[in-house]
C-alpha positions in Angstrom: 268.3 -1.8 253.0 271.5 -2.4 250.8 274.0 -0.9 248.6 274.1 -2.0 244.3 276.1 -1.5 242.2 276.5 -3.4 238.8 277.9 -3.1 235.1 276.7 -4.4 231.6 279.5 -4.4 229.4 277.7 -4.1 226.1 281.1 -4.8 223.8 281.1 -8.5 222.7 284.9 -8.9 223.5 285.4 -7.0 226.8 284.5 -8.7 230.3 283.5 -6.8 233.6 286.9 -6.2 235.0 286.0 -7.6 238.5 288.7 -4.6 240.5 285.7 -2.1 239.5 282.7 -3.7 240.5 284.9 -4.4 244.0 285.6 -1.1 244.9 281.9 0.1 243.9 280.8 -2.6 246.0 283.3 -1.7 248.7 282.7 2.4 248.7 279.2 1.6 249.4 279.8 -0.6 252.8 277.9 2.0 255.0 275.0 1.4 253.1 275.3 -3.1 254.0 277.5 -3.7 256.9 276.8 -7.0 257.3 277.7 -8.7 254.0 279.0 -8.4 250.7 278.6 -10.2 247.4 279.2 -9.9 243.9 278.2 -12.2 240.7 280.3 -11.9 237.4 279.5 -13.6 233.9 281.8 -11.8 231.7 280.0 -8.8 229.9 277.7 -8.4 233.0 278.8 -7.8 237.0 276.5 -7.2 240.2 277.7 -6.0 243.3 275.8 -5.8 246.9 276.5 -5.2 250.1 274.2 -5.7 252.6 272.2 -4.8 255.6 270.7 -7.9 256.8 266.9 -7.5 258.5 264.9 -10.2 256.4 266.1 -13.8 256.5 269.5 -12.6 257.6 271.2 -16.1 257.9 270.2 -17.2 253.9 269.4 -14.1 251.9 272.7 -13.6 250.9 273.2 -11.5 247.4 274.0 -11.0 244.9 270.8 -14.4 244.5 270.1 -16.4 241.4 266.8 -18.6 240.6 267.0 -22.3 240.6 269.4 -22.7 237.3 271.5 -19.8 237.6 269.9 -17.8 234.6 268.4 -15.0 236.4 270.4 -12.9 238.7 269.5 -10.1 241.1 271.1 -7.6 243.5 267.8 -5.8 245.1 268.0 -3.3 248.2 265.0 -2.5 250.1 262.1 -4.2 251.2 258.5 -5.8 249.8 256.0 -5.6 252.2 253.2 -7.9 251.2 256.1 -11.0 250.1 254.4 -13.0 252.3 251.4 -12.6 250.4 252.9 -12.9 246.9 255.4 -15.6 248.5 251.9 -17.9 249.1 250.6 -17.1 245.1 254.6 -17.9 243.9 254.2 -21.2 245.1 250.6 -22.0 244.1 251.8 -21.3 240.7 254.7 -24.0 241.7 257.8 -21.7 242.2 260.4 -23.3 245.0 261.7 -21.0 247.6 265.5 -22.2 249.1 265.3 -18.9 251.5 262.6 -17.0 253.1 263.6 -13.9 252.2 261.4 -11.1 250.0 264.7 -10.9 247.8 263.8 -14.0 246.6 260.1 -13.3 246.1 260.8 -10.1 243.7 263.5 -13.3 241.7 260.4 -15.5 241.2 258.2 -12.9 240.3 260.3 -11.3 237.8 260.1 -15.1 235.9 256.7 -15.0 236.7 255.5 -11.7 235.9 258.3 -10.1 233.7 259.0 -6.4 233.9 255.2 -6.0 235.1 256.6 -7.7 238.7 256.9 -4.3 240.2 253.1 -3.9 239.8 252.8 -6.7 242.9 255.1 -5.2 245.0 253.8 -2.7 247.9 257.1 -1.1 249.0 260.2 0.6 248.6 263.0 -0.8 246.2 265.2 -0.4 244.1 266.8 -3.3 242.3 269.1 -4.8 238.6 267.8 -8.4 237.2 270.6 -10.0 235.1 268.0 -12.2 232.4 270.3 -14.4 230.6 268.5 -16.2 228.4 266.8 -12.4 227.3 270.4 -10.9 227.3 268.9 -8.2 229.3 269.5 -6.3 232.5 266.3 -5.0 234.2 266.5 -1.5 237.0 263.0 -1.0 239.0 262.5 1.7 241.5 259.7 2.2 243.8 256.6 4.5 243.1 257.5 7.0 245.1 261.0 7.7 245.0 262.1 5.9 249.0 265.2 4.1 247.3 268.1 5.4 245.3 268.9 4.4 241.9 271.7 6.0 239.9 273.0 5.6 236.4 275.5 6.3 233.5 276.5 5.6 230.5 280.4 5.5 229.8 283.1 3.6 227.7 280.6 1.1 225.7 279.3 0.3 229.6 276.1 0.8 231.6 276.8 1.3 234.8 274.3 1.5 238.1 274.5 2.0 241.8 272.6 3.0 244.3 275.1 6.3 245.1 276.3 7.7 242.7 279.8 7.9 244.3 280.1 4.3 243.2 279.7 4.8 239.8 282.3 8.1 240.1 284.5 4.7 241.3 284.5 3.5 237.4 287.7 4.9 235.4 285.6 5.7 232.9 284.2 8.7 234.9 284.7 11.9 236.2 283.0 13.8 238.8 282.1 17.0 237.2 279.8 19.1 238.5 276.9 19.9 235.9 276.3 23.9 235.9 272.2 23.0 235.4 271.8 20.5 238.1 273.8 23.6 240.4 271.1 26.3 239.5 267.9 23.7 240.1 269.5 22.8 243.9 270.4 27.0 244.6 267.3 28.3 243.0 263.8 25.4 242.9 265.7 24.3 246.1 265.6 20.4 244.8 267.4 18.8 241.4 264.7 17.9 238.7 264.8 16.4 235.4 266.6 13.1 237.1 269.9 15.4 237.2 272.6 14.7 240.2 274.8 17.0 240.8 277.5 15.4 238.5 277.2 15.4 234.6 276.1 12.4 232.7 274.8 10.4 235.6 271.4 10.1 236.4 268.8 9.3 238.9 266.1 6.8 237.6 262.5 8.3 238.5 260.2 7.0 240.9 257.2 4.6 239.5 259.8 4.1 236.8 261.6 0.9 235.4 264.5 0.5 232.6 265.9 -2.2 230.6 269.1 -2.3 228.5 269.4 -4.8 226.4 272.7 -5.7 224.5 272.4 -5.7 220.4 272.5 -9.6 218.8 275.5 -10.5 217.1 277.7 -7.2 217.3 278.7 -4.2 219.6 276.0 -2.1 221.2 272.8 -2.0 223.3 269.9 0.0 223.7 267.7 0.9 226.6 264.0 2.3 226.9 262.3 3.9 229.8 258.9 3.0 231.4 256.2 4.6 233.7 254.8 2.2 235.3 253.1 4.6 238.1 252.3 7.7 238.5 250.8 10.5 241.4 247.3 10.1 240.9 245.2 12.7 240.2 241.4 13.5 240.9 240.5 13.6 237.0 242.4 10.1 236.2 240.6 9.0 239.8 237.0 7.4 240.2 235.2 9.6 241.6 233.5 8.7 245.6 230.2 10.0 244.9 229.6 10.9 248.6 229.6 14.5 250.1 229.4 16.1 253.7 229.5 14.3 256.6 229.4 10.6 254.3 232.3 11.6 252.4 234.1 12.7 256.0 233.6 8.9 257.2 234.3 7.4 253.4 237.7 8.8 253.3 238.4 8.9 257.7 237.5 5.6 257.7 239.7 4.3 254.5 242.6 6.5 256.3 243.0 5.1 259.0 242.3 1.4 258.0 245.0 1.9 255.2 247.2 3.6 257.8 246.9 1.1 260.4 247.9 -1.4 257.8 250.9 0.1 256.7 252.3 0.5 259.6 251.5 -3.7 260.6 253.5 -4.7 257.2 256.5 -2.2 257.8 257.1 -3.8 261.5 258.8 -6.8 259.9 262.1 -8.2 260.4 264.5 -9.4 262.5 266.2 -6.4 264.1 265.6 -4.0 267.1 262.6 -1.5 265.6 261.5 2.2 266.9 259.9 5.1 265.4 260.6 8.8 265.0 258.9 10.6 267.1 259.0 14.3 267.0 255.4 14.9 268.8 253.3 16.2 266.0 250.7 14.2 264.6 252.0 12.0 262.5 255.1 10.4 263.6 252.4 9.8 267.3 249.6 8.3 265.2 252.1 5.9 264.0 253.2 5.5 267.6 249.9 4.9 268.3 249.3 1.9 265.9 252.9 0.3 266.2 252.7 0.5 269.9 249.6 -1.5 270.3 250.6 -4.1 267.6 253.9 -4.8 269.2 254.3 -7.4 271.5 257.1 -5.3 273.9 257.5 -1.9 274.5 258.0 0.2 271.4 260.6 2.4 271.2 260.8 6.0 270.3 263.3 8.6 269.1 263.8 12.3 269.7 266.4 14.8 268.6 266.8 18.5 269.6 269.4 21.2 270.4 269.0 23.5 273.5 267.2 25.9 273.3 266.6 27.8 276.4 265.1 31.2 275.0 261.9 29.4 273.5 260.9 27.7 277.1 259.2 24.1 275.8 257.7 25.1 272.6 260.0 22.6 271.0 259.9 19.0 269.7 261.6 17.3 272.5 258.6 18.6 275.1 255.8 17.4 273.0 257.3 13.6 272.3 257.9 13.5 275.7 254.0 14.0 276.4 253.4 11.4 273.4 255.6 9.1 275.0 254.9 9.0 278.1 250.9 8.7 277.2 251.5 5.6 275.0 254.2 3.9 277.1 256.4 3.9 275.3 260.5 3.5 275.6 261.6 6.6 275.0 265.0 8.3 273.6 266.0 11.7 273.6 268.7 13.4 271.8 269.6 16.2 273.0 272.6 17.4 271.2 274.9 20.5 271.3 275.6 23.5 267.8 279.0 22.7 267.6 278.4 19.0 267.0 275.7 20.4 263.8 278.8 22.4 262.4 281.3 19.4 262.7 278.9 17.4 260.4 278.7 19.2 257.2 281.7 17.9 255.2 281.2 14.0 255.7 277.5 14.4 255.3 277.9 16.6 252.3 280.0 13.2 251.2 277.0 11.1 251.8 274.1 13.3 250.5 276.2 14.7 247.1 274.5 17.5 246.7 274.2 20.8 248.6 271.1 20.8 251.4 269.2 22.5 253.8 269.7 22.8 257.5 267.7 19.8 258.4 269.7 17.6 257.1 272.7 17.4 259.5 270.1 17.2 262.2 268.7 13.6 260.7 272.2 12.3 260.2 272.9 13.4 264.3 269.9 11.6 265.2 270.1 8.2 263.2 274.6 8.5 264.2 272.5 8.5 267.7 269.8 5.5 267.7 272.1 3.6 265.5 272.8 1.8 268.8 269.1 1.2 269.9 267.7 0.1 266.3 268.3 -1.0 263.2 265.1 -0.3 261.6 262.3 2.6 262.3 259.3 4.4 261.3 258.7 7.9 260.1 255.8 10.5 259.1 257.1 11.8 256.4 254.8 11.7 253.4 251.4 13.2 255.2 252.1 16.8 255.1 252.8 16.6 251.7 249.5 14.7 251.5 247.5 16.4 253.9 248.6 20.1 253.1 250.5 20.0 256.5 252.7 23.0 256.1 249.7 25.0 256.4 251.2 27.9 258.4 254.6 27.2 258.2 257.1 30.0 257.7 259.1 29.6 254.6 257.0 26.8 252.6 254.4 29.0 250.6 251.8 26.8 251.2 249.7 30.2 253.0 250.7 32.7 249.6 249.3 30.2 247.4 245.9 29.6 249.5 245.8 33.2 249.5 246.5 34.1 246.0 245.5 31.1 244.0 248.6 31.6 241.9 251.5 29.5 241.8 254.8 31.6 240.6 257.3 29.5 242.1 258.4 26.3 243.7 256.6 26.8 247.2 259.4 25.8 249.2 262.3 28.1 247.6 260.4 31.4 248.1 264.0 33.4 248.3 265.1 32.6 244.9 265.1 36.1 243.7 267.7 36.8 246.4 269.8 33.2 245.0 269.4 34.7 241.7 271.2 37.6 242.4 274.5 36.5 243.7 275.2 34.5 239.9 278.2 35.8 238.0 277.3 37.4 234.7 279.0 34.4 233.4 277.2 32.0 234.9 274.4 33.7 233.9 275.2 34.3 230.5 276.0 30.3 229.6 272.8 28.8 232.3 270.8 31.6 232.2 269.2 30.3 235.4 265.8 32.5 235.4 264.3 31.4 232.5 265.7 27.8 233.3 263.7 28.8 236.8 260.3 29.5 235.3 260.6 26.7 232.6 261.2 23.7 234.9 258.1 25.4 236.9 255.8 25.6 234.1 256.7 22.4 232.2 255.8 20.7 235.6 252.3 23.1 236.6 251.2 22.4 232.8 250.7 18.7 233.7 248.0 19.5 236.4 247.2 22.9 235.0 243.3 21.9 235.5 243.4 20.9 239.1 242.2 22.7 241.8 245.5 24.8 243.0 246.0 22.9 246.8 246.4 20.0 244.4 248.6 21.7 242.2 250.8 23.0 245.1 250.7 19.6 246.9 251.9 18.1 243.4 255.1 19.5 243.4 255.4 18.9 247.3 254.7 15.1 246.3 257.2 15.4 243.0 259.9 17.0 244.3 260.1 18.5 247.8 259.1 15.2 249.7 261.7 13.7 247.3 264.3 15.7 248.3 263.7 14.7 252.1 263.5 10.9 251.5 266.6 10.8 249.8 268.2 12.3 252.9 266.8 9.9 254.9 268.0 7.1 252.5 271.5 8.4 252.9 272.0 9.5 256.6 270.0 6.5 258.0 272.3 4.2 256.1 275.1 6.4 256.5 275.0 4.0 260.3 273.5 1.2 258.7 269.5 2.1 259.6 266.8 1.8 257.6 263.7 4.3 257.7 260.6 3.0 256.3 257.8 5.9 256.0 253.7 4.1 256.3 252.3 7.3 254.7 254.2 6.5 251.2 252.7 3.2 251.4 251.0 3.2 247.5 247.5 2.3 248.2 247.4 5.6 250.8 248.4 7.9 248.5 245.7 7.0 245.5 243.3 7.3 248.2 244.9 10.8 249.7 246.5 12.8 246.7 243.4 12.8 244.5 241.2 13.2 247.6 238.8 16.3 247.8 241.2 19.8 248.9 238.2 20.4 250.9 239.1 17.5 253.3 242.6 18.5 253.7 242.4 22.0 254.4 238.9 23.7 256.2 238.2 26.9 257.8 242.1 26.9 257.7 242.8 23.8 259.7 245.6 22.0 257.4 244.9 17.8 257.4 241.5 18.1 258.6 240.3 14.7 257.9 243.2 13.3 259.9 243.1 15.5 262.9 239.1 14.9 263.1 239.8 10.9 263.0 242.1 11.4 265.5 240.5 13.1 267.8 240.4 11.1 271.1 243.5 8.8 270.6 245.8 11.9 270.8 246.0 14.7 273.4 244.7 18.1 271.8 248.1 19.9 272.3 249.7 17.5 269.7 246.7 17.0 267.5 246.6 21.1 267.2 250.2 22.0 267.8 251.4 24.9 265.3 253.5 23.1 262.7 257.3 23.5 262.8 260.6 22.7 261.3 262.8 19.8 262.0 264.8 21.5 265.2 268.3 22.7 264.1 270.7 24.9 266.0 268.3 28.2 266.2 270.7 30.1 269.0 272.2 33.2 267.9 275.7 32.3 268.2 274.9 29.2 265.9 273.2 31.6 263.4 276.4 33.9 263.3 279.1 30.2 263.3 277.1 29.3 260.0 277.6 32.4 258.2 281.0 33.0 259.4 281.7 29.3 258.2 280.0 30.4 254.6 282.7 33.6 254.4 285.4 31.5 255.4 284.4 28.7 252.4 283.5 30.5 249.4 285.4 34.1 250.1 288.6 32.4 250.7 291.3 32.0 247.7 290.9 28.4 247.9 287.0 28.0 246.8 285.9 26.1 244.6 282.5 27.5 244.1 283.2 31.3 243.8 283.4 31.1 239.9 279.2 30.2 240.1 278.9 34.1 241.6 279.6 37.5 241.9 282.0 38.1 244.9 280.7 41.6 245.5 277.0 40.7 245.4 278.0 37.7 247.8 279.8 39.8 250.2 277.0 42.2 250.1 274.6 39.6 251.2 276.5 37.7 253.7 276.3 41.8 255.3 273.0 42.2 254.3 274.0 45.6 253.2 273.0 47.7 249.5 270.4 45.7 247.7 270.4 42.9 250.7 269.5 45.3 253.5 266.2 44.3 253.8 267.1 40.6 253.3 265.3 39.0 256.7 267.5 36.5 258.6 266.2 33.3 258.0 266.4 33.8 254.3 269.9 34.3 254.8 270.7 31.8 257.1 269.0 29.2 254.6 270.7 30.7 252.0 273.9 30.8 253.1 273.9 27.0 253.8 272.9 25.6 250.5 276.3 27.9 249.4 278.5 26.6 252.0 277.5 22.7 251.3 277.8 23.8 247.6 281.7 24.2 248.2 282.0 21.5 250.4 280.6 19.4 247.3 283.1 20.4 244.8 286.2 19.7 247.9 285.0 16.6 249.1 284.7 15.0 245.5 288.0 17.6 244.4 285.9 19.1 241.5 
């Protein structure tokens, strides 16, 4: 992975001032430790730093074709560019590096803005085409890599963070009031809002292109879908059932799965996976482990936690590990380290976040040392109906009811809702804001089956949410997570796939479990599903709402004016209308408020 940044100066008369683009390069050196480059031609400036794994020693950036009139600064990386690197030079393009930078280059001159069509992978990247005065943004289909942009002062401006665009004069971090009820209340930011006004995320399976007017002052830029979550209606139609469709879609899974995983275990750097010892993160042990030609290693975080004997993830990787052989790391890491975390990863992630965030950035500030690349699961519960029996997701209330009246995974936003300020209220009004973002998104799959429906917004939003936190606390130490699940071709066979294979007799990613049955051990193919571990101890519990009083009930916060201090002391007590408030909605709670202040401190807003 990398760090971009860039700026297209779309006044005829006023050059890319080349201090800016350097310290938005420079803010953004976790993200590329190992190099830095940046490409100027007047009106239009490219920045990169970056992390080498692929062709380290040539596939330096920012990289131009053979004459110079195509630039790019790309972060991320193409999976199949071996494949498209062999069809490139059938069609006589000439490679000077081996690098799949250079393959996404030739294909964008071979291709045009349809190049992102080839690619199987995750990406984000800006083409400079100077002979179309035009610069070109792509980002993968499902969201893996950052992009960020703004306009400001006659400029377009991009990065991958959007801390390096807050380095521009032109702009100010101010929070925007919206984007601050979508985090508190559908517990994610929609609508391609960040948490500061006027700069935006570009979507997944999205491109853009901003082209500069002929002749005179002024551009103009246009949006494309190029991809989009398939759906069972827009999807042919297997026209197998029973035990034929079982084998049609086992057998695809695990063929596609097994395949992912071989293209996502290049490069040229020490490589692991995540291992937490549920299914998904082992059945990728599984594969990588026997495609390897040394021991693969594995990585395991946890916090003590003496009162729930071994029901926890560091007992079950161990069992995992030590059936496949593996070389195994375990993390065992103490509360007061979690707390200690919050304000410089509140700086990385730029929004508020839930508790498991601190717990990736531990673990990758751990096996930074180990590897610089690894595998994850993440993708197949969302895909699978995984959280099936998970407290707090509202996977089970929707099975149950058929109805979807909220975002499943923010089922305490009644309780959020109340702490608002009349003010806040009055100029957001956050509950209708609530049900319209739900229903504008529901009324796009409105005639689906509802596990579709529900998994939908898992797939839109929630599984989002998580990869963007693995974008920034992996490269917060300069690692890069690639997740086999997301590959493209698994999810047009999975999301549209029958509900009935996901979930049966009330056994959540049936089809999976059933194909895996005899590669895994029982007590991890049918282990109850649980959270990402986080500091669960009493005394940890009480630290993090002490920790919330102390923030936003103190005469120097920042985020107060967003609520009613009476309401919030009331539910920090749990006492009046709170009283029957259970503890784990606090708790969850209370830290999307306390990283809500941190926010506004650590970017002084």
């Amino acid at each position: 992975m990398c760090g971009i940044s860039g700026i297209f100066n779309f006044a005829l008369d006023k050059p890319v001032e080349v201090e800016t683009l350097e310290k938005m390069n420079e803010i953004q050196r976790h993200r590329g430790p190992d190099d830095a480059g940046i490409y100027l031609n007047n009106r239009v400036g490219l920045g990169n730093r970056r992390l080498s794994i692929i062709d380290r020693e040539y596939g330096r950036q920012p990289m131009s074709n053979e004459d110079g009139s195509i630039w790019i600064t790309y972060n991320g990386e193409i999976f199949n560019y071996r494949q498209l690197q062999r069809l490139l030079k059938s069609r006589g393009y000439r490679f000077k590096t081996d690098s799949d930078t250079e393959v996404v280059l030739h294909a964008y001159e071979a291709f045009g803005e349809d190049c992102v069509e080839q690619f199987n992978g995750q990406f984000a990247f800006a083409i400079w085409d100077h002979p179309g005065k035009k610069l070109f943004l792509a980002r993968d289909r499902m969201g893996i890599v950052p992009l960020h942009y703004t306009i400001a002062d006659g400029q377009f401006i991009f990065a991958s963070e959007a801390k390096a665009i807050l380095e521009h004069p032109a702009i100010s971090p101010d929070i925007n009031p919206e984007a601050v009820a979508e985090v508190l209340l559908c517990g994610t930011l929609l609508e391609a809002h960040t948490m500061f006004k006027g700069i935006w995320t570009l979507p997944p399976g999205y491109t853009l292109t901003a082209m500069a007017h002929t002749g005179r002052p002024g551009f103009h830029y246009r949006l494309n879908k190029y991809w989009e979550i398939p759906s069972p209606e827009a999807t042919p139609s297997v026209p197998l059932k029973g035990e034929e469709a079982e084998k049609y879609y086992g057998q695809h899974l695990m063929e596609l799965l097994k395949d992912a995983v071989r293209l996502r275990l290049v490069g040229e750097v020490p490589l692991g996976v995540l291992l937490s010892g549920g299914t998904d993160s082992s059945s990728i042990a599984t594969w990588a482990g026997q495609m390897l030609s040394g021991p693969l290693q594995t990585f395991t975080i946890d916090f003590p936690n003496p009162w729930k004997g071994e029901d926890h993830d560091a007992t079950y990787a161990r069992i995992v590990a030590q059936t496949l052989g593996t070389k195994h790391h375990e993390f065992l890491i103490s509360p007061e380290i979690y707390f200690s975390t919050l304000e410089r990863l509140t700086w990385h992630l730029e929004r508020p976040f839930n508790k498991g965030a601190a717990t990736m950035y531990l673990l990758y500030e751990k096996l930074k040392n180990y590897a610089t690349v690894v595998l994850c699961g993440e993708g197949a519960d969302e895909l699978l109906a995984g959280y099936l029996g998970s407290r707090g997701l509202g996977l089970d209330d929707i099975l149950k009811t058929q109805q979807i009246t909220y975002f499943p995974w923010a089922p305490s936003w009644k309780v959020m809702l109340k702490l608002f300020s009349q003010e806040f209220r009055k100029a957001i009004r956050p509950k209708e804001l609530f049900y319209q973002k739900l229903s504008d998104h529901l009324i796009r799959v409105s005639n689906q089956d509802i596990l579709y429906q529900a998994l939908y917004l898992y797939l839109k939003f929630f599984l989002l949410e998580l990869l963007e936190f693995h974008d920034r606390t992996s490269l917060a130490f300069g690692v890069e997570t690639r997740p086999p699940f997301l590959d493209h071709r698994l999810v047009e066979l999975l999301a549209p796939m029958p509900s009935k294979l996901k979930v049966k007799n009330g056994q959540s990613k049936y089809i999976f479990k059933k194909m895996l049955r005899g590669f895994l051990p029982d007590s991890i193919l049918y282990r109850k599903k649980t959270h990402m571990p986080i500091p669960r101890d009493p005394q940890s519990v009480f630290n993090q709402l002490q920790l919330t009083r102390d923030l936003l009930l103190s005469p120097n916060s920042r985020a107060i004016s967003y609520f009613d201090r009476s309401q919030l002391e009331d539910f920090l007590e749990r006492k009046n209308e709170f009283e029957e408030v259970d503890l784990l909605t606090q708790w969850q709670i209370s830290m999307y408020l306390l990283t809500l202040e941190l926010l506004h401190r650590v970017f002084k807003v």
